[in-house]
N, C-alpha and C positions, 0 to 999 in steps of 0.2 A: 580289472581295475583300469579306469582310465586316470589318465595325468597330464593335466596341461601344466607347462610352466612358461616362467615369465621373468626377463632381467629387468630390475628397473635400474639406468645410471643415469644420474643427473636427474634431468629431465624428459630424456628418450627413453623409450620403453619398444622391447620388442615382444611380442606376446601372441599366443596362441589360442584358442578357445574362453579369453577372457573379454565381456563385455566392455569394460575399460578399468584407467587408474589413471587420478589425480594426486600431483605430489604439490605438497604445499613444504612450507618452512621447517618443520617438523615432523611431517606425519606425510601419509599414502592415505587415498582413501581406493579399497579396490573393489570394482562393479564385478558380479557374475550373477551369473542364471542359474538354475538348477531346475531338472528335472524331477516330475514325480515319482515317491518310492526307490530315490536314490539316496542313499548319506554322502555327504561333502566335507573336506578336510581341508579348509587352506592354512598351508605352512612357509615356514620364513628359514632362511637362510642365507648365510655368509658365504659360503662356500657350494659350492651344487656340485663339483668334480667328486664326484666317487671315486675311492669309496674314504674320503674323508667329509662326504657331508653329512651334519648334523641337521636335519629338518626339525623343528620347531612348531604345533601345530598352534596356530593361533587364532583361530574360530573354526566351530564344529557346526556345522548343519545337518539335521537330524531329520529322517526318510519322511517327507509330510506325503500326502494323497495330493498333491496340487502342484504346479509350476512356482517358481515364487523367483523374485530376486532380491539379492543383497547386496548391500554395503558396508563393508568394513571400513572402519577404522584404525589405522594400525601407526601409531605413534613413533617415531624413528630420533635418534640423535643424529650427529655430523659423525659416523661411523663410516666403514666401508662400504661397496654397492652391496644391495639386496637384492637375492631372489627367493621367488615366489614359485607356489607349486600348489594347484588346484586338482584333488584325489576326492575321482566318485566310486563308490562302490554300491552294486545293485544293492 
């Protein structure tokens, strides 16, 4: 399984195997790729310290025959930082 992950705070964003993310007033919008005949799981969380983190899957990408990319949309309050965690599995 691989896992990228990604903190977003504020405005800066440190990130790994993710094409990008835009944060607006409310919401993230987050770019990635994916490969063919893989499933894709990006998940959200408040916490990422193990083993008190709670991941959250919030879009599922399901194993197509083709490259493809996407964007999420991920709607946020004035809560605490967020991170992010991008799970491919063959």
């Amino acid at each position: 399984m691989l896992i990228n992950e990604f903190l977003l705070l504020g405005a800066v964003l440190f990130a790994i195997g993710v094409y990008g993310v835009i944060a607006r007033k409310n919401a993230v919008l987050v770019h990635f790729d994916t490969q063919a005949f893989r499933q894709y799981e990006l998940k959200f969380s408040t916490n990422s310290a193990a083993p008190r983190a709670r991941w959250t899957t919030i879009y599922t990408v399901e194993a197509f025959p083709f490259d493809d990319h996407f964007i999420v949309y991920h709607e946020m309050t004035n809560g605490p930082a967020g991170f992010y965690r991008l799970e491919a599995t063959p």
